[in-house]
N, C-alpha and C positions, 0 to 999 in steps of 0.2 A: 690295834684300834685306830681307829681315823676318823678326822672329823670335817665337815664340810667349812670351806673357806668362808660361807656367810653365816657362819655360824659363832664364830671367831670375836673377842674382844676387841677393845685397842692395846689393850697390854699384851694379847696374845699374838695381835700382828705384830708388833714392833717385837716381839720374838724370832717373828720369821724374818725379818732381815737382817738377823745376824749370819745366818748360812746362806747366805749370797751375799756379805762382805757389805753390806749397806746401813751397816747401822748409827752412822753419821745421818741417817733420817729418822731417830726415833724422836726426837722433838720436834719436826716435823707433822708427823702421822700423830704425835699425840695433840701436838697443837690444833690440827685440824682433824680431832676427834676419828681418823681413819680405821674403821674397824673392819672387820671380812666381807662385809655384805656391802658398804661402799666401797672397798677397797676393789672389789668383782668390777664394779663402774668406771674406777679410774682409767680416762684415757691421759696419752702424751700430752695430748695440752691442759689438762688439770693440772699433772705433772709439775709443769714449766710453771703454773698458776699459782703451785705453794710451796714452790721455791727448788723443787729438782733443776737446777739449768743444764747438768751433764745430760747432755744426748744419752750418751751409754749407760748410762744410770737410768736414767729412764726407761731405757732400752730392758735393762737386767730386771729394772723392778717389775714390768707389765710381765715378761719371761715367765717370772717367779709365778706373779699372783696368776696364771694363765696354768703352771703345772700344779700350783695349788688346787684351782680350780677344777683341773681334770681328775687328779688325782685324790684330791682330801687333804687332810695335812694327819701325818701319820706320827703319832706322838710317842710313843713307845720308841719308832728307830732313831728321832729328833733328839729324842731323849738321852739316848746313848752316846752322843756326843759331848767329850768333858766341858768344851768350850758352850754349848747350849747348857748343859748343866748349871755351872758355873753364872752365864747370863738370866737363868731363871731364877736361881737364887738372889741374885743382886735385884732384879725387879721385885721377887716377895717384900726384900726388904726396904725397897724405896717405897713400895705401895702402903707397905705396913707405917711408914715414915708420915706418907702423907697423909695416914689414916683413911685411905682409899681400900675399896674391895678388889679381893684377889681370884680370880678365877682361874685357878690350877689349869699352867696346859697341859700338863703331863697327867692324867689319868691312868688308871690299873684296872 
């Protein structure tokens, strides 16, 4: 199953930067509300505007959200990963924490 990048949370993106090693930007992306359908907009200089300054990180991020984009984000194979697993779990539980709603990325 897959689901289209603008279709995506902000809990759900900040999922996707765990598998590309970026997730030193999830208070970032949640501080500036970055969810899949702005996140499709983000150019390098938004980037640089909310706080990315690594070139290459920036570099990695547009990458990402660019194969997302062509691709979908495909939850089932994501899923399969113990390290995604694992990061999914811990977000239920911080959302459940802040008494925030949780929109499962993993579907069946």
């Amino acid at each position: 199953m897959s689901r289209a990048l603008d279709s995506l949370s902000v809990d759900e993106v900040v999922l996707l930067l765990h598998p590309i090693g970026l997730q030193k930007y999830e208070g970032i992306f949640r501080e500036h509300s970055i969810n899949g359908n702005s996140g499709l907009e983000l150019a390098d200089e938004d980037l640089v505007e909310i706080g990315v300054t690594s070139k290459y990180h920036r570099k990695r991020l547009l990458n990402g959200f660019a194969k997302y984009r062509e691709n979908g984000v495909s939850h089932l194979a994501a899923y399969k990963d113990p390290k995604l697993r694992r990061c999914v779990s811990d977000h239920k539980q911080a959302a459940s924490e802040r008494g925030a709603g949780w929109t499962a990325l993993m579907t069946a």
